[in-house]
Wavefront OBJ file of the C-alpha trace (Angstrom):
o trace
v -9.680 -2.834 -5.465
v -6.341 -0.405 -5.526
v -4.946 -0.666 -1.957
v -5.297 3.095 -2.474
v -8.799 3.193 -2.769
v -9.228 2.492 0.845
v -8.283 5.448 3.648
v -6.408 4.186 6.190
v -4.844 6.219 9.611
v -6.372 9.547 9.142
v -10.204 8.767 9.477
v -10.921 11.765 12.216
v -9.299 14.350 9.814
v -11.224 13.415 6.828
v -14.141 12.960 8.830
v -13.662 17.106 10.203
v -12.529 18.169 6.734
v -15.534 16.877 4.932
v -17.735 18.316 8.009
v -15.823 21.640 7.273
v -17.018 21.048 3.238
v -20.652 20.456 4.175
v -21.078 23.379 6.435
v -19.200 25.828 3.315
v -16.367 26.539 5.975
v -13.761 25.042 4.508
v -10.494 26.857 4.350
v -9.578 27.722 0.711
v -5.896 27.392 1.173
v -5.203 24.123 3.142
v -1.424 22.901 4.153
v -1.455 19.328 4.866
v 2.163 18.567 7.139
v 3.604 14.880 8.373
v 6.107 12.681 8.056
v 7.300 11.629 4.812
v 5.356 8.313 3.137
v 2.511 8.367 5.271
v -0.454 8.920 2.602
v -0.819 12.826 2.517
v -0.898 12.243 -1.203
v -3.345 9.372 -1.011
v -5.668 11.452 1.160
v -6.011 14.536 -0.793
v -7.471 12.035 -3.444
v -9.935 10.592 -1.410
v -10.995 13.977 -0.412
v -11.431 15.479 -3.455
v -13.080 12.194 -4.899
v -15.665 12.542 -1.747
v -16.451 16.051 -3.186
v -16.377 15.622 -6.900
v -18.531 12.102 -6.879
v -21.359 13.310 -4.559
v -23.416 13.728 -7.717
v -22.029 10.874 -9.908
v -22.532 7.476 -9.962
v -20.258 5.283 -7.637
v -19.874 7.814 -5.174
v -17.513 8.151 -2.151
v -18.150 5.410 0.645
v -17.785 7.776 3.614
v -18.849 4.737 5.957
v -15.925 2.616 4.523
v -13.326 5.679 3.480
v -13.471 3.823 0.219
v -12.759 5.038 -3.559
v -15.055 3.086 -6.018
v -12.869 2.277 -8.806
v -15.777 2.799 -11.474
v -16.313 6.632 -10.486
v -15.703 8.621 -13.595
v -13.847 11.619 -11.267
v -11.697 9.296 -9.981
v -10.136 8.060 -13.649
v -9.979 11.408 -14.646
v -8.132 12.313 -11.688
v -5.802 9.200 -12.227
v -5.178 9.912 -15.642
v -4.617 13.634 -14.615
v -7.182 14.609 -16.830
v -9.916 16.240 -14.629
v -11.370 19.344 -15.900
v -11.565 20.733 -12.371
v -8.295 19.639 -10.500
v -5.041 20.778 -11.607
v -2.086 18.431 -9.879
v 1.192 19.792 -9.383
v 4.468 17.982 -8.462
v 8.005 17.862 -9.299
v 8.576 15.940 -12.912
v 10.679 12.867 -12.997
v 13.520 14.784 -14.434
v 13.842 18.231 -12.981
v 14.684 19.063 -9.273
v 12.162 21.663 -8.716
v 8.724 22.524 -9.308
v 9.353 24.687 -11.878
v 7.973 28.639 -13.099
v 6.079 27.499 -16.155
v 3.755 24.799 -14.212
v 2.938 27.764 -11.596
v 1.889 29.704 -14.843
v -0.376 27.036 -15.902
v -1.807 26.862 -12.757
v -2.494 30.433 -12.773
v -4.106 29.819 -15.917
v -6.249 27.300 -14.942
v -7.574 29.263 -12.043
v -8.798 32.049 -14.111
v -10.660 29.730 -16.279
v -14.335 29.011 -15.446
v -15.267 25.873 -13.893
v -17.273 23.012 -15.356
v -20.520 22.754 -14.351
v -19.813 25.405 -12.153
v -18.367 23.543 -9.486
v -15.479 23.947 -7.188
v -11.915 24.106 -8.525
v -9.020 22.842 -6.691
v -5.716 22.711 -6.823
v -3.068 20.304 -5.477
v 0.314 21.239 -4.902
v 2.305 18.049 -4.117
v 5.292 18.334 -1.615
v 6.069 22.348 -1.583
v 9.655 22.081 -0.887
v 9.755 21.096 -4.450
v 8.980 24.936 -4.852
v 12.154 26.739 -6.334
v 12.739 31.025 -5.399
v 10.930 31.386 -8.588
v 7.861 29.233 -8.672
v 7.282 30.181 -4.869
v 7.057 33.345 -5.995
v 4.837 33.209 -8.681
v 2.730 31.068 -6.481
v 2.058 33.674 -3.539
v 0.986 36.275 -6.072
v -2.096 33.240 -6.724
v -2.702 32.284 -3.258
v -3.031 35.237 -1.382
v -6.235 36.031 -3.187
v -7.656 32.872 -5.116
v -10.958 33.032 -7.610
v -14.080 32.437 -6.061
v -14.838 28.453 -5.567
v -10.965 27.988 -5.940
v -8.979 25.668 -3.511
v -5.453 25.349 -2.894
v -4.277 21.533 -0.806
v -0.455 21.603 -0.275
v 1.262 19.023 1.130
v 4.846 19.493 3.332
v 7.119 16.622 4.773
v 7.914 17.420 7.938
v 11.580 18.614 8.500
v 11.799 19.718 5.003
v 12.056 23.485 3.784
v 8.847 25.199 2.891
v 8.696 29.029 2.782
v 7.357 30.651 5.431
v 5.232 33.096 3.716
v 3.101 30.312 1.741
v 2.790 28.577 5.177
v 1.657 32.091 7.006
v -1.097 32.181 4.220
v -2.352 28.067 4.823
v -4.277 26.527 7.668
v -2.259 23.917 8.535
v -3.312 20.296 9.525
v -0.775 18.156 10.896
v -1.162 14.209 9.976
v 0.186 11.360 12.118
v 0.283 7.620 11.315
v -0.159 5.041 14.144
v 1.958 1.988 14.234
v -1.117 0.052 14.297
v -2.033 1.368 10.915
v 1.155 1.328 9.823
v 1.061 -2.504 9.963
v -2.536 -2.942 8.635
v -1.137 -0.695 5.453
v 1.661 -3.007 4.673
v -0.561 -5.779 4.978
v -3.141 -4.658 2.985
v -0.947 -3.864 0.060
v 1.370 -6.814 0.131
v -1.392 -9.874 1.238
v 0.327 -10.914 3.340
v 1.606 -9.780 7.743
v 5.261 -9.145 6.887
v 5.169 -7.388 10.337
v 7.007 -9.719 12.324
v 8.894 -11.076 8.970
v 10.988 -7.959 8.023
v 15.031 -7.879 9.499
v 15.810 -6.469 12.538
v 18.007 -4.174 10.527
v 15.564 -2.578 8.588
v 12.711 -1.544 10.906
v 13.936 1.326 11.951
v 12.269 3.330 9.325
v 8.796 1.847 10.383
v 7.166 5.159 10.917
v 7.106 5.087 7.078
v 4.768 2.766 5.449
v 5.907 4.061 1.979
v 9.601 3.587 2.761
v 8.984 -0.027 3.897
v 6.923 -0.846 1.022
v 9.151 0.695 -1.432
v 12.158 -1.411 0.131
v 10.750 -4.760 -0.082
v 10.121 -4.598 -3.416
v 13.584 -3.327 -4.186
v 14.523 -5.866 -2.408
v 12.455 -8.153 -3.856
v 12.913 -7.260 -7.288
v 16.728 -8.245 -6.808
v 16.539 -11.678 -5.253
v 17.289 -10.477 -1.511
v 15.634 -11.518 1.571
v 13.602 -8.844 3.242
v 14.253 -11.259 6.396
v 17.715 -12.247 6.490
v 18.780 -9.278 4.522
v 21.476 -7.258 6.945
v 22.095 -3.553 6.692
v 25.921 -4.507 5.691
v 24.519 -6.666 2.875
v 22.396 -4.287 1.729
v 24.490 -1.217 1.729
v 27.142 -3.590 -0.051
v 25.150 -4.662 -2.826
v 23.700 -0.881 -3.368
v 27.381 -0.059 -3.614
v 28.129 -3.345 -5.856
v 25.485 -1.965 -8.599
v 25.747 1.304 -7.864
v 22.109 1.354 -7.369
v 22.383 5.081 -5.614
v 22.693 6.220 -9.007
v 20.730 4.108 -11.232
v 17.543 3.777 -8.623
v 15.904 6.655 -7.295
v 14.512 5.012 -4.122
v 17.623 4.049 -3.193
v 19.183 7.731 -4.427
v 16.221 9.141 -2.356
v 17.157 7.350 0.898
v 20.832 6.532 0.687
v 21.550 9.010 3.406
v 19.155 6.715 5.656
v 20.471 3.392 5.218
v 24.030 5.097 6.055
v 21.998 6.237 9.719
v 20.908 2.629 10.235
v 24.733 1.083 9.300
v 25.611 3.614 12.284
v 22.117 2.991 14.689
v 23.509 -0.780 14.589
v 26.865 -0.857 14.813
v 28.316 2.117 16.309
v 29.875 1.150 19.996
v 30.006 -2.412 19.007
v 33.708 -2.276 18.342
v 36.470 -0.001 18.784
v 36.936 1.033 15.191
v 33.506 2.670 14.500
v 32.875 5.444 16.658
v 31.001 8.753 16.398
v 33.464 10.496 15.485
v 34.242 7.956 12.153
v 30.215 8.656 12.056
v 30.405 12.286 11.402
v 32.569 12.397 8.998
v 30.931 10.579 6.578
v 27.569 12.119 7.339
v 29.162 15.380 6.424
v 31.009 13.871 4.074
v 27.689 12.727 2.230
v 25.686 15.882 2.658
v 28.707 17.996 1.185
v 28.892 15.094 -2.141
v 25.071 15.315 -2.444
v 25.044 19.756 -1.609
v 27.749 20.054 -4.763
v 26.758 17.105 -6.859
v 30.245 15.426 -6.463
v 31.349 11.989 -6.884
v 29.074 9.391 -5.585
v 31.289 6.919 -6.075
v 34.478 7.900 -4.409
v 32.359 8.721 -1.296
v 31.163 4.971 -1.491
v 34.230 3.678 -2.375
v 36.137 5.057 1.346
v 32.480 3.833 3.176
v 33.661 0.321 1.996
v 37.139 0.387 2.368
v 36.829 1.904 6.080
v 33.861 0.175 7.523
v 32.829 -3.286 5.018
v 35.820 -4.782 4.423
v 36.553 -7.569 6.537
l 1 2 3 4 5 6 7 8 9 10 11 12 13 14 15 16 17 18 19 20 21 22 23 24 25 26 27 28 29 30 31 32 33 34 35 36 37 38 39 40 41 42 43 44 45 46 47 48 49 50 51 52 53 54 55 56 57 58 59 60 61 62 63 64 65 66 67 68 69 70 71 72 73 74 75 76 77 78 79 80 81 82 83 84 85 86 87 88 89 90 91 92 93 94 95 96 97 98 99 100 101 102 103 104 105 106 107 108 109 110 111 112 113 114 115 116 117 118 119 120 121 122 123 124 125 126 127 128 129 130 131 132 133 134 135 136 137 138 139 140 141 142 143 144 145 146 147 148 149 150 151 152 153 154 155 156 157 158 159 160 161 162 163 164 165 166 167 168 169 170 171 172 173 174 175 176 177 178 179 180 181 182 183 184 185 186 187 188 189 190 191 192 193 194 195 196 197 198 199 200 201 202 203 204 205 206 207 208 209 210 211 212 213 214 215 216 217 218 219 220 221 222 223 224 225 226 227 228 229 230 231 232 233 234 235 236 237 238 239 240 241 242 243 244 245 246 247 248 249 250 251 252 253 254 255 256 257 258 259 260 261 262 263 264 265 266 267 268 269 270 271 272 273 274 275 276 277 278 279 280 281 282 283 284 285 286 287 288 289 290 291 292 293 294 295 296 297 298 299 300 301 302 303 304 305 306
């Protein structure tokens, strides 16, 4: 079975949201806020799988917070294909969430259900939302159809507008460190727990950053337990990876915080000050799409070089 077929961390929230469902209480506009990487995603589809397999074969395991793989909602939800969900994110190759997927959204809510059952849609990560599409979206969401649901998700410390939020109940999500560890167990076979570098647990509140990093690192021959910060940083820059690999694009600013976390105050020549600078350096190279490369170039020169 997927690793993703099995719910893991947020058992008393599912458990109050499907007791919300059952009693026909449950809010039609739902914001779902945490940390980034910790299965807001995965949860929404174990959710919506509880409702949509209650009368199909294969149904939810509520005992187990389990997705059977042979349930015919789930594959149609996987292949994004299910005549009562309509799944919006951000497409591979645009920075925003853009106007015309808001207008088949729209679209899709004024159609009538299948069977007559609930319609819901899932609006993945709303800082994705442009001016525009957030917009268009509020004109939907103030006042949805009848047996119409809206699921957002937010990563905490990121920009949502205020307005959608004012219009959401919002249900924060946290992620133990217990769980944490059974996650990354669970998907890679195997307790890297105690295995990973020093250098790189820093992040741990993530399980979706961790797991994404070992097999980046993985996939390039380098040690998820000897690997150092310095080393990795180096060979990003040697491949110029923060241009070629979105993971990496996605979280250079963070591997630049752990360089710092670990070495700053060690020795005279990297200091807070050196520190700030090329944080703002970075935000102001990503904020105007300049030159990656130079930016890296001066990180190496000033703090890699022996």
């Amino acid at each position: 079975m997927n690793v993703n077929n099995k719910l893991i961390g947020h058992n008393d929230l599912f458990i109050n949201l499907v007791d919300l469902y059952k009693k026909s209480i449950l809010p039609n506009k739902i914001l779902l806020s945490g940390k980034m990487g910790i299965g807001k995603f995965i949860f929404v589809t174990h959710f919506v799988n509880f409702i949509f397999s209650q009368n199909e074969e294969f149904k939810y395991n509520l005992k187990n917070f389990e997705i059977n793989d042979k349930n015919s909602s789930f594959q149609f939800f996987k292949k994004n294909i299910h005549p009562n969900i309509f799944l919006i994110k951000k497409k591979n190759d645009k920075k925003f969430i853009e106007i015309s997927q808001i207008r088949e959204m729209i679209n899709f809510q004024n159609k009538s259900s299948l069977n007559d059952q609930y319609k819901f849609i899932i609006i993945d990560n709303v800082s994705d939302l442009n001016l525009n599409s957030s917009n268009s979206l509020l004109k939907s969401i103030e006042e949805p159809n009848n047996n119409v649901f809206y699921i957002l998700t937010h990563n905490s410390g990121s920009f949502i507008s205020e307005t959608i939020k004012s219009r959401c109940i919002e249900f924060k999500m946290f992620l133990s460190v217990s769980n944490q560890k059974i996650i990354l167990k669970n998907y890679f076979n195997e307790d890297l727990n105690e295995l990973i570098s020093d250098d790189l647990i820093s992040y741990y509140g993530n399980p979706s950053f961790t797991i994404s990093l070992i097999n980046y690192l993985n996939d390039n021959s380098l040690s998820y337990t000897t690997t150092t910060i310095e080393n990795l940083i180096s060979f990003i820059i040697k491949n110029k990876d923060y241009t070629k690999n979105d993971f990496i694009n996605e979280n250079i600013k963070f591997f630049i915080e752990l360089f710092f976390y670990k070495n700053i105050g060690l020795t005279n020549n990297i200091t807070y000050k050196l520190k700030n600078y090329f944080y703002n350096k970075l935000n102001q190279t990503k904020k105007y799409n300049l030159d990656m490369e130079s930016f890296f170039i001066e990180f190496q020169e000033t703090l890699l070089s022996e």
